[in-house]
C-alpha positions as CSV (number, residue, x, y, z in Angstrom):
1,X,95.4,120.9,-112.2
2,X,96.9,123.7,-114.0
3,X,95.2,126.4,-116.0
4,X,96.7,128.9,-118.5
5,X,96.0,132.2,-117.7
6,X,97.1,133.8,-121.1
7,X,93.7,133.9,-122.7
8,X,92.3,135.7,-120.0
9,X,95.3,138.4,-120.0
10,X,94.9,139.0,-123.2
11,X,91.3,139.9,-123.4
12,X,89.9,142.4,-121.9
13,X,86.6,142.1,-120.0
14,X,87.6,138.2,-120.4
15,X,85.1,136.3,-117.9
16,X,86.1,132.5,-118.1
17,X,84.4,129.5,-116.2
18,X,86.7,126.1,-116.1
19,X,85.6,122.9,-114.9
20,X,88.6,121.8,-112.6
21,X,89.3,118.8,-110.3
22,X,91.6,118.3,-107.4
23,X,94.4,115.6,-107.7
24,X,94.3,113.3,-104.6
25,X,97.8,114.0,-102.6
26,X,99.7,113.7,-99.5
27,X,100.6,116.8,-97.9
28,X,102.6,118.0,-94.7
29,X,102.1,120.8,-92.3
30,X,104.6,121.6,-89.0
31,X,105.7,117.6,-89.7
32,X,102.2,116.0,-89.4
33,X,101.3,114.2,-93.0
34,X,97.6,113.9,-94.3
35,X,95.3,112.8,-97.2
36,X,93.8,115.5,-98.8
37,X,91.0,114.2,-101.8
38,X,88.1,115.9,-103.3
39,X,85.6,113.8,-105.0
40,X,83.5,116.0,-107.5
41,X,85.0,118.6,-109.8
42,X,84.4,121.8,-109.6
43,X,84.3,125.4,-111.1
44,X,86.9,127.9,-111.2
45,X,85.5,131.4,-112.5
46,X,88.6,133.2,-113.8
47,X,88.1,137.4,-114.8
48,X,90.0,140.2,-116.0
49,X,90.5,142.9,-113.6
50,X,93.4,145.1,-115.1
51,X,96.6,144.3,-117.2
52,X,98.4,141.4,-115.4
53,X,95.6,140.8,-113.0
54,X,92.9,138.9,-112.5
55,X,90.1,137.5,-110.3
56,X,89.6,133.7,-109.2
57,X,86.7,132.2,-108.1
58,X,85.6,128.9,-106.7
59,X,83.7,127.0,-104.1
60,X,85.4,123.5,-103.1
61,X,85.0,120.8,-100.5
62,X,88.0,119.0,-99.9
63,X,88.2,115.6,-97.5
64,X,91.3,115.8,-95.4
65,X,92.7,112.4,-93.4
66,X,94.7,112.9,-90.5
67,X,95.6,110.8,-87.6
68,X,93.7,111.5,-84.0
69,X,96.1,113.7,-81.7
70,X,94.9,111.0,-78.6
71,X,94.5,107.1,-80.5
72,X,96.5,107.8,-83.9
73,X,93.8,106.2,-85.2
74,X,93.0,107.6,-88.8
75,X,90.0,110.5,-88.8
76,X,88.7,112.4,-92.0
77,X,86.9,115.8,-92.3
78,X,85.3,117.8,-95.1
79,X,86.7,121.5,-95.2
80,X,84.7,123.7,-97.9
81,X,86.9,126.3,-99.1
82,X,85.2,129.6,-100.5
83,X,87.8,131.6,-102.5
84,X,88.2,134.7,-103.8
85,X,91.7,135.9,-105.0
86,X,92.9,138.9,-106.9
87,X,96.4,137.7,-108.6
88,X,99.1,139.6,-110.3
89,X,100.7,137.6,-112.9
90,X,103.5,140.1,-113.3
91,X,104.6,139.7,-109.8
92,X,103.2,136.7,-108.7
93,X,101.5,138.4,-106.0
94,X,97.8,137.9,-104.8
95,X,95.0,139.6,-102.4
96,X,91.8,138.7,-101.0
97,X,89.4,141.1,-101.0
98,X,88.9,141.3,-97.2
99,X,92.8,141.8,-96.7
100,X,93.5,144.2,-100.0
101,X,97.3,143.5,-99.6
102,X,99.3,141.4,-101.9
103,X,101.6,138.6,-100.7
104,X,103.6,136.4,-102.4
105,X,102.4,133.1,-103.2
106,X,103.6,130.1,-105.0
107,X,100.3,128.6,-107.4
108,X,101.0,131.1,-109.8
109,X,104.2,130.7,-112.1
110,X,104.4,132.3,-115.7
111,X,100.7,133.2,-116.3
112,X,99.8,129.2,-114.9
113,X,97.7,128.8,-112.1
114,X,97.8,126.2,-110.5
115,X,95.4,124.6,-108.6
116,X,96.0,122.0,-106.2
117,X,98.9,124.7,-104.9
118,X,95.9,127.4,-104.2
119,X,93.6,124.9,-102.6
120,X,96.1,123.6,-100.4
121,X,97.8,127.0,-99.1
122,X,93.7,128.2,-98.4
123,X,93.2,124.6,-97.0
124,X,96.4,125.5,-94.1
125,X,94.8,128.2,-92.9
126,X,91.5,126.7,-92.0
127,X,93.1,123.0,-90.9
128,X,93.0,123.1,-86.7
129,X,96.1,122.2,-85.1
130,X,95.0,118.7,-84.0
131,X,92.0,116.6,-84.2
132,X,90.4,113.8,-82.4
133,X,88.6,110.7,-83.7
134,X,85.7,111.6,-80.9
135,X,85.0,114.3,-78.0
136,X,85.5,111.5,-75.2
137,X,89.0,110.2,-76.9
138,X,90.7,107.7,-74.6
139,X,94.3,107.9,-76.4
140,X,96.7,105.2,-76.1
141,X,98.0,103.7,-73.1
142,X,101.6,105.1,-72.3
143,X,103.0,101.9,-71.0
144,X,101.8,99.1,-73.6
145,X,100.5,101.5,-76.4
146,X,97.5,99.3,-76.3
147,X,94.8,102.0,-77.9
148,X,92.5,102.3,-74.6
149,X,88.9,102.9,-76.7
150,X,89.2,99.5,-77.8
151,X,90.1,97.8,-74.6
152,X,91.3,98.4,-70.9
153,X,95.1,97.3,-69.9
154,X,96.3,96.7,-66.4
155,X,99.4,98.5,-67.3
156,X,100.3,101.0,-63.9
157,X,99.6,104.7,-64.2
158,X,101.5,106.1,-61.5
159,X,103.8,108.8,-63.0
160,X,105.7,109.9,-60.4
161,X,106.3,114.0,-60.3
162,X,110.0,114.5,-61.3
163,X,110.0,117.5,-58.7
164,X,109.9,114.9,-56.3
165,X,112.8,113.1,-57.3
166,X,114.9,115.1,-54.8
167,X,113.3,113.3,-51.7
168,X,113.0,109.9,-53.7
169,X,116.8,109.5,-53.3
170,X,117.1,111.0,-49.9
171,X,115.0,107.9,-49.0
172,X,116.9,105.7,-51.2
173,X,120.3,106.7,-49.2
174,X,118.3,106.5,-46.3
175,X,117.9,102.7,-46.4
176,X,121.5,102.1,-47.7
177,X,122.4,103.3,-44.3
């Protein structure tokens, strides 16, 4: 969703509630896709701080579907995302109020906010590298690829350890001889 952020710049003191929703999307991070989907709408409070800046509020719980790191079997989480962003339109810059310095960001372009862009680059930083369907997460068998919560295989283990290749051959020309 995108908002227009002129009425707000243009009145000072300008204190502006929005009902907003999240668009369901497909998103990518270091090459692993996911779901993300938020169900309810929600409020985005939107203030005047100074000429060409502003405040943004709002409280969201998104639902994120990824695929376990063990089984590959699908696995979704709720993330609630508490924001609070000071944004220069001018530059389009923005802070948090814990940080106090401005970076660049992308969800604001020509006094538009937009955002699905600002949940999702708030929604990166909180996302853990990799997930698992449960604590106890069997994975999947690296022989058959059978997925080894569901059922056993008889598939052999053994991995031998390459730094013992060496003598492997040595033993090989051994019964050549």
């Amino acid at each position: 969703m995108k908002i227009n952020l002129y009425d707000i710049l243009s009145v000072p003191a300008a204190d502006r509630t929005v009902e907003a929703f999240f668009e369901d999307q497909e998103a990518v991070l270091q090459g692993e896709r996911f779901k993300v989907s938020c169900e309810h709408p929600f409020s985005v409070r939107l203030k005047y701080v100074q000429k060409n800046e502003i405040s943004v509020q709002l409280d969201v719980t998104v639902s994120v579907e990824r695929c376990c790191s063990r089984c590959l079997e699908p696995v979704r989480r709720a993330y609630g995302l508490n924001l609070l962003h000071k944004i220069r339109t001018d530059t389009g810059m923005a802070c948090t109020d814990e940080s106090g310095e401005y970076d660049e960001v992308s969800y604001i372009e020509d006094c538009t906010l937009d955002v699905d862009m600002l949940i999702l680059e708030e929604l990166y930083t909180v996302l853990p590298p990799a997930v698992l369907c449960k604590e106890d997460c069997k994975g999947i068998c690296k022989v058959c690829g059978a997925n080894l919560n569901r059922q056993q295989c008889d598939c052999d283990q053994f991995v031998p350890d390459p730094r013992m290749a060496v003598f492997g051959d040595i033993f090989n020309q051994l019964k050549e001889v």
